[in-house]
C-alpha beads as a LAMMPS data file, in Angstrom:
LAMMPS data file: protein, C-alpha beads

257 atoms
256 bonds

1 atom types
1 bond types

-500.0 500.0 xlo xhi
-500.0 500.0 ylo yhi
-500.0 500.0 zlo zhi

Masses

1 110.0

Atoms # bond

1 1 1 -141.298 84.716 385.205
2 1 1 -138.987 81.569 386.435
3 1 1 -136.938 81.888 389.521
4 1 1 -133.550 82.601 387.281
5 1 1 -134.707 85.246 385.526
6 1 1 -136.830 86.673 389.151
7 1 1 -133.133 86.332 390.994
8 1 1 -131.155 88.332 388.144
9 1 1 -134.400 91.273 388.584
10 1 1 -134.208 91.366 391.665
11 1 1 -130.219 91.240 391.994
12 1 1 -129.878 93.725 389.520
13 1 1 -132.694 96.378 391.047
14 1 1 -131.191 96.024 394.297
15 1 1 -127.350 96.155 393.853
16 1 1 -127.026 98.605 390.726
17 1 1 -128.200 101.386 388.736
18 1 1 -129.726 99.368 385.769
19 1 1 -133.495 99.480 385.771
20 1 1 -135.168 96.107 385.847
21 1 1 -138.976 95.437 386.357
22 1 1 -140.647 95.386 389.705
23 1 1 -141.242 92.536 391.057
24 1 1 -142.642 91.412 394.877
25 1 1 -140.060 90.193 396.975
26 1 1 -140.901 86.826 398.118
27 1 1 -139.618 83.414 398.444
28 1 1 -140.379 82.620 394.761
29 1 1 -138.761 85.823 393.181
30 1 1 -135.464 85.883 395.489
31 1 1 -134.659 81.939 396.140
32 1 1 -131.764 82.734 393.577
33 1 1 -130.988 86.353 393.598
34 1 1 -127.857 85.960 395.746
35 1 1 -126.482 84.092 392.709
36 1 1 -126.429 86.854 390.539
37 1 1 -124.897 89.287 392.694
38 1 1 -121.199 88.545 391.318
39 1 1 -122.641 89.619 388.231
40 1 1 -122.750 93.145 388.483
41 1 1 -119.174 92.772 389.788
42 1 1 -118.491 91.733 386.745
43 1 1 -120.568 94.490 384.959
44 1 1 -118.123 97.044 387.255
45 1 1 -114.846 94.953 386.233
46 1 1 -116.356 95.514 382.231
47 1 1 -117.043 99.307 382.948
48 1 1 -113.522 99.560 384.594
49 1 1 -111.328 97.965 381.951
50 1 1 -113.525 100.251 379.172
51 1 1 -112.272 102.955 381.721
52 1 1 -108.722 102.070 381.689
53 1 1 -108.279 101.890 378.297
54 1 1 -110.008 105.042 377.000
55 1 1 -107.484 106.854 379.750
56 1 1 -104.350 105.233 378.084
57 1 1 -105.683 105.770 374.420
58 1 1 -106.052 109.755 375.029
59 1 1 -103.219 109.756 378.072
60 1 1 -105.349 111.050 380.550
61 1 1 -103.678 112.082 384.039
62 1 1 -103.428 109.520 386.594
63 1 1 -105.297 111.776 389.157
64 1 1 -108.105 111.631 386.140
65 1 1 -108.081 107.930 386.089
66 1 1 -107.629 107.367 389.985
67 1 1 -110.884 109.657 390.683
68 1 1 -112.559 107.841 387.778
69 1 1 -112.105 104.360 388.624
70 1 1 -112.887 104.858 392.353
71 1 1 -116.389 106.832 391.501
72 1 1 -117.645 104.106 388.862
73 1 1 -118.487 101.241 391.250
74 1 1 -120.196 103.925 393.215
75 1 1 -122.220 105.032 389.972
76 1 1 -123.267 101.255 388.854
77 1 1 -123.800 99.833 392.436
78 1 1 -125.578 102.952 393.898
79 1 1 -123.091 103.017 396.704
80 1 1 -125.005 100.489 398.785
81 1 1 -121.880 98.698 399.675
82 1 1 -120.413 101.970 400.958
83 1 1 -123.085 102.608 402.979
84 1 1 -122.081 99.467 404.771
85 1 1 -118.856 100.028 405.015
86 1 1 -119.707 103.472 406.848
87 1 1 -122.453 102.379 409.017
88 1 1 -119.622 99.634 410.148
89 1 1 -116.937 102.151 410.911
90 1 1 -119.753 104.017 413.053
91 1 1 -120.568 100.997 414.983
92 1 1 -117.102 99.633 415.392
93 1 1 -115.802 102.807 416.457
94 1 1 -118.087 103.117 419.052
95 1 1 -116.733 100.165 421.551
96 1 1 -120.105 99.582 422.388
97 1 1 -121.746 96.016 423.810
98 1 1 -123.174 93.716 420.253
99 1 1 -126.947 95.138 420.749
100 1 1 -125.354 98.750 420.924
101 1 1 -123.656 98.809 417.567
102 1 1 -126.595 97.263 416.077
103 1 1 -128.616 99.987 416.846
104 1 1 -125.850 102.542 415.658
105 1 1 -125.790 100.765 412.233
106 1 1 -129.089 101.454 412.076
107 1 1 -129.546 104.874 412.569
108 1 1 -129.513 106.893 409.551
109 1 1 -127.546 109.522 410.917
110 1 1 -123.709 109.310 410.022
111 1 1 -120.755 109.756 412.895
112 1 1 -117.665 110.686 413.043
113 1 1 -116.165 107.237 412.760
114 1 1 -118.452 106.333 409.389
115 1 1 -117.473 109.650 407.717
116 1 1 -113.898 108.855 408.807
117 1 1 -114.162 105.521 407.546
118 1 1 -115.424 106.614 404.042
119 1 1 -112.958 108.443 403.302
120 1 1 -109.953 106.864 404.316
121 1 1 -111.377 104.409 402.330
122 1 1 -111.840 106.217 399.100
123 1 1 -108.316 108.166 399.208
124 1 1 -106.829 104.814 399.986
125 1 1 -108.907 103.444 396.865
126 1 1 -107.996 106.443 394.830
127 1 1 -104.210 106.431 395.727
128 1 1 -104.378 102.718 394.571
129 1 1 -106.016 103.273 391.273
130 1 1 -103.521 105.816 390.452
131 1 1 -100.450 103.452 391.199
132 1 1 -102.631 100.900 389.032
133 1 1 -102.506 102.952 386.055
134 1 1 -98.543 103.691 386.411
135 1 1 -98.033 99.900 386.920
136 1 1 -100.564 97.860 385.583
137 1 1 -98.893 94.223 385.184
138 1 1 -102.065 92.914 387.802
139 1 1 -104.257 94.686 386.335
140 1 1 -107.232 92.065 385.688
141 1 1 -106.637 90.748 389.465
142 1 1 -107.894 94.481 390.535
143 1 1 -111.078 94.010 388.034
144 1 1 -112.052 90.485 389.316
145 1 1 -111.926 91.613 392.719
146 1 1 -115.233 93.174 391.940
147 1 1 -116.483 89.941 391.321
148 1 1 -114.761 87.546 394.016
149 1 1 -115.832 90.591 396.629
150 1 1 -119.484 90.034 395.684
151 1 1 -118.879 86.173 395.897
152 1 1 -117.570 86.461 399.448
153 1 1 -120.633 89.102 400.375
154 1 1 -123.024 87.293 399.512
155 1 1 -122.079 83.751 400.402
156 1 1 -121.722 85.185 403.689
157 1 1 -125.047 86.463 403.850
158 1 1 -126.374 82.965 403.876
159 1 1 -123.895 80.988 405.523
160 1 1 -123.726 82.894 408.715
161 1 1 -126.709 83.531 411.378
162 1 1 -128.181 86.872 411.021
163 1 1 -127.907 89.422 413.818
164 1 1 -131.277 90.207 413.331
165 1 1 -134.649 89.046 411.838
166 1 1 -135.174 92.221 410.244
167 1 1 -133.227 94.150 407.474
168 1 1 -131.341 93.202 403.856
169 1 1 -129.562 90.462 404.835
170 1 1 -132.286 88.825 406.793
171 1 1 -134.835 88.881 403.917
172 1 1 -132.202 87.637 401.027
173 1 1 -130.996 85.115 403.353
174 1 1 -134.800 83.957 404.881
175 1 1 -135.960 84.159 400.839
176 1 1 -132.891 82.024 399.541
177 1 1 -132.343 78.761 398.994
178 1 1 -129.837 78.764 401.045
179 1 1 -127.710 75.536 400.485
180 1 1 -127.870 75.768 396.343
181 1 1 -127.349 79.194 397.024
182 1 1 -124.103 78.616 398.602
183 1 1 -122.695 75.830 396.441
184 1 1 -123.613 77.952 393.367
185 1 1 -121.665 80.950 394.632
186 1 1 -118.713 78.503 396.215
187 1 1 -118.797 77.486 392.120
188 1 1 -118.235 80.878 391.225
189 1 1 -115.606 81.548 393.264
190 1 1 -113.526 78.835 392.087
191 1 1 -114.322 79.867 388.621
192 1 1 -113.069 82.847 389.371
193 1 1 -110.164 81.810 390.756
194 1 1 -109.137 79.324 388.122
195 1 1 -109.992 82.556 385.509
196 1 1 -107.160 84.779 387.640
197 1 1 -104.887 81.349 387.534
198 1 1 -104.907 80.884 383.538
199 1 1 -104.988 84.581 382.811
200 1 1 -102.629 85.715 385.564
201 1 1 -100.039 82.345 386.044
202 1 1 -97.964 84.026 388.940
203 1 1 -97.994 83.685 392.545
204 1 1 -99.635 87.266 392.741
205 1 1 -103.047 84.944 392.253
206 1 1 -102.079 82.532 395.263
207 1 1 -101.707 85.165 397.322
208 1 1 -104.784 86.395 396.497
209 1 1 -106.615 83.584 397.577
210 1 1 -105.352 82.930 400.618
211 1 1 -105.944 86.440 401.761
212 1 1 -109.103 86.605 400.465
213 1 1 -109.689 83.335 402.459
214 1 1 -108.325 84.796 405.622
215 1 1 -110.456 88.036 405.911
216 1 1 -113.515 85.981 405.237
217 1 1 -112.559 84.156 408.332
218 1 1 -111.524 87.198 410.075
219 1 1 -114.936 88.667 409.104
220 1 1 -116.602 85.863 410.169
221 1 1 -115.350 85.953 413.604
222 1 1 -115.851 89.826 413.614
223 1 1 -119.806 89.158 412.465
224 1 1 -119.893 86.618 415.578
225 1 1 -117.717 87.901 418.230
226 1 1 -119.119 91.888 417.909
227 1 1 -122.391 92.285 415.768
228 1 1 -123.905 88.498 417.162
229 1 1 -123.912 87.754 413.483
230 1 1 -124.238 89.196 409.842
231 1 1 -126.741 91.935 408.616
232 1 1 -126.455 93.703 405.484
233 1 1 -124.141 96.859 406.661
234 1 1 -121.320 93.811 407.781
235 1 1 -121.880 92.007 404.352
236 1 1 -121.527 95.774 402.683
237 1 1 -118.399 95.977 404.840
238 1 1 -116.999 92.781 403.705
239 1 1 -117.536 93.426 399.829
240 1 1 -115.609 96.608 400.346
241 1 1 -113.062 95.650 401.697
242 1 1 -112.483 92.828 399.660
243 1 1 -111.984 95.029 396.533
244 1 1 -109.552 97.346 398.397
245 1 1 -107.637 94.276 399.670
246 1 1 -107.292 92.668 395.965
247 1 1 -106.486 96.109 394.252
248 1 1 -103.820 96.699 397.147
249 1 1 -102.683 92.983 396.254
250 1 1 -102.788 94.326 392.351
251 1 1 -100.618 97.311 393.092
252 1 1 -97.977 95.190 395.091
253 1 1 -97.855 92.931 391.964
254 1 1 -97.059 94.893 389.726
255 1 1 -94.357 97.248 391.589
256 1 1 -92.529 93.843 392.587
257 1 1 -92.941 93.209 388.908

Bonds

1 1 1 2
2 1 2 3
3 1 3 4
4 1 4 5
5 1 5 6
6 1 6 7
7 1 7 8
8 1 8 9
9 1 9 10
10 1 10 11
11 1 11 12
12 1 12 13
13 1 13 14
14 1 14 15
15 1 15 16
16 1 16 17
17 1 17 18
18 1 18 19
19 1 19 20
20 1 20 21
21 1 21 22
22 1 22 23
23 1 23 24
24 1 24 25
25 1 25 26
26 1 26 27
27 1 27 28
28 1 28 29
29 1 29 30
30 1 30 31
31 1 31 32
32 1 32 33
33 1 33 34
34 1 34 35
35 1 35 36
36 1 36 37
37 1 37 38
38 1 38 39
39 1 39 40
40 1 40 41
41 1 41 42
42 1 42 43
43 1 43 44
44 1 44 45
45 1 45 46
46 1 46 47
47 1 47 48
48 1 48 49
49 1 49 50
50 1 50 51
51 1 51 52
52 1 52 53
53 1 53 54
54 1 54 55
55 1 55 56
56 1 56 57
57 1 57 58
58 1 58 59
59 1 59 60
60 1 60 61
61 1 61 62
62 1 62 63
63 1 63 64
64 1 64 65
65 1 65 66
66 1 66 67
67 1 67 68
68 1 68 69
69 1 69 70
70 1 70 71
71 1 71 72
72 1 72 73
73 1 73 74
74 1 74 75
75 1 75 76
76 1 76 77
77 1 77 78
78 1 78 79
79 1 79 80
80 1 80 81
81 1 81 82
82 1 82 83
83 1 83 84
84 1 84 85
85 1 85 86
86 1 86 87
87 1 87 88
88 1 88 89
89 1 89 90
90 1 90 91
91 1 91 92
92 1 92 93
93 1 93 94
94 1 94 95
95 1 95 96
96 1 96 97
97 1 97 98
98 1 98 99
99 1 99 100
100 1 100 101
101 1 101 102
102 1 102 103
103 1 103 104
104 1 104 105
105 1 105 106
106 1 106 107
107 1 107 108
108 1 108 109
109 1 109 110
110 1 110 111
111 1 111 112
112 1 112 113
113 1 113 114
114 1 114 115
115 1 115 116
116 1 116 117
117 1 117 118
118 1 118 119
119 1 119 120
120 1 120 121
121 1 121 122
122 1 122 123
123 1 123 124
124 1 124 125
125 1 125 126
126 1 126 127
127 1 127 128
128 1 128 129
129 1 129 130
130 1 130 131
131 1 131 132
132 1 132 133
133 1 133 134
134 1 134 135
135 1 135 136
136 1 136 137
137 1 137 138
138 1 138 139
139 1 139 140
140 1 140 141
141 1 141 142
142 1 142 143
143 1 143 144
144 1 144 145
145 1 145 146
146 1 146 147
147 1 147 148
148 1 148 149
149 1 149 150
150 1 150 151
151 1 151 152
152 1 152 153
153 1 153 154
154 1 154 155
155 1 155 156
156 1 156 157
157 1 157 158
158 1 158 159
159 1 159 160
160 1 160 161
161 1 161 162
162 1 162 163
163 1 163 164
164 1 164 165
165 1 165 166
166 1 166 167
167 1 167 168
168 1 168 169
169 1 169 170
170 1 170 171
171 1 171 172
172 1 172 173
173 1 173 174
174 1 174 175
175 1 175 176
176 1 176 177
177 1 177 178
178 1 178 179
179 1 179 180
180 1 180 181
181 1 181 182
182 1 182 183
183 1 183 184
184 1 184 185
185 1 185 186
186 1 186 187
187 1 187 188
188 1 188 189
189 1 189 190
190 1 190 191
191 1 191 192
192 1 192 193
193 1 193 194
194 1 194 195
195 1 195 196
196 1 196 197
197 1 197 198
198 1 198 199
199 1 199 200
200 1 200 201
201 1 201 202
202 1 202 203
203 1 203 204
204 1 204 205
205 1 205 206
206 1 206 207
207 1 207 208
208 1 208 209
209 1 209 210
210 1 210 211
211 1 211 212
212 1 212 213
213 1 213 214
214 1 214 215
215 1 215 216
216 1 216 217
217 1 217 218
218 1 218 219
219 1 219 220
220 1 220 221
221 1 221 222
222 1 222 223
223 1 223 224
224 1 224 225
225 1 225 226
226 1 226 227
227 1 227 228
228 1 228 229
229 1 229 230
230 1 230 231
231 1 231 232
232 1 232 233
233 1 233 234
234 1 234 235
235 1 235 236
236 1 236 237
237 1 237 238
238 1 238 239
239 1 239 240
240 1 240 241
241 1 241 242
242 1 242 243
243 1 243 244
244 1 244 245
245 1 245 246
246 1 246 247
247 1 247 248
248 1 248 249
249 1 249 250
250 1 250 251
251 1 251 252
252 1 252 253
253 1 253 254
254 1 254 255
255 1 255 256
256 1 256 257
């Protein structure tokens, strides 16, 4: 099996549902895996749109939809990016020294500040989705941001020093190559972004990227400055985010619309 076809395996068996042969995790199998991570952001985007319009065809309630479209990328992806984000909002909440939150990221026990993270991130997902559905004009920014927050996640993952040689991030990153890896995902991103520009000509899309562009900075400095640098909870934490931040861009849109 080439390295393409080991990457999209391995990419796929790790970030979603979707069952994909077992393969041994290695330098030869995972050198590109990183790669295809966007693509099961845009597997979520697909589901979501297919979601979206079989609630408009048969008028479904927007509390129907909102629940709906917040549970799918937990369905496809497995929730690993969730448990990032809650593992973060444990650590983070804790005001602890760098070495102290990584060792609260790591315990599989949940806190009060990770289940208080979760869901004030869901019902601020699902209070977004159901604006979405009442005002849609920005709609296909909200889907790509499933895509350009997998982009951002995983080009972080090997563009920043890991926290730790153990864990997610450190194998994907140690196993990648990491320079194609980055100019292959710093591709996608642009492709992405030129996709939201012809589809989507308004200043909505601008917007987009510069905030998208700032909170990868901000994250950056958050990696550095608290955690001593990225693992695979923070890169969880990032992809997130991300999506909330473009669907909250989304929702703007299209009430200013």
């Amino acid at each position: 099996m080439n390295s393409l076809l080991s990457g999209f395996c391995v990419a796929f068996s790790m970030y979603s549902f979707i069952p994909m042969p077992q393969l041994t995790w290695d330098k030869k199998t995972m050198r590109y895996a990183l790669c295809f991570l966007p693509f099961v952001g845009v597997l979520i985007g697909a589901c979501q749109y297919l979601w979206f319009l079989f609630c408009t065809h048969f008028e479904a309630n927007t509390l129907f939809y909102a629940i709906g479209a917040t549970l799918l990328p937990v369905l496809i992806s497995g929730g690993i990016h969730l448990d990032g984000l809650t593992d973060t909002s444990d650590a983070l909440g804790s005001h602890s020294e760098p070495e102290r939150r990584l060792e609260i990221m790591k315990d599989p026990h949940v806190g009060a500040f990770g289940v208080l993270g979760m869901v004030v991130f869901l019902m601020c997902e699902t209070a977004l989705f159901a604006q979405l559905y009442e005002t849609p004009n920005y709609l296909f920014l909200a889907l790509c941001g499933f895509t350009l927050a997998r982009i951002v996640g995983g080009r972080a993952i090997v563009s920043l020093p890991c926290a730790k040689n153990t864990g997610l991030a450190y194998i994907f990153a140690e196993n990648s190559e990491k320079e194609r890896t980055k100019h292959a995902m710093l591709f996608e991103l642009i492709a992405a972004f030129l996709a939201l520009a012809v589809i989507s000509r308004s200043i909505w899309v601008v917007i987009s990227i510069a905030a998208v562009v700032l909170w990868c900075i901000g994250h950056a400095r958050l990696c550095q400055k608290r955690f001593g640098g990225i693992t695979g909870d923070l890169a969880g934490f990032l992809i997130s985010t991300t999506e909330l931040l473009l669907l909250l861009i989304a929702v703007i849109g299209g009430l200013c619309a």
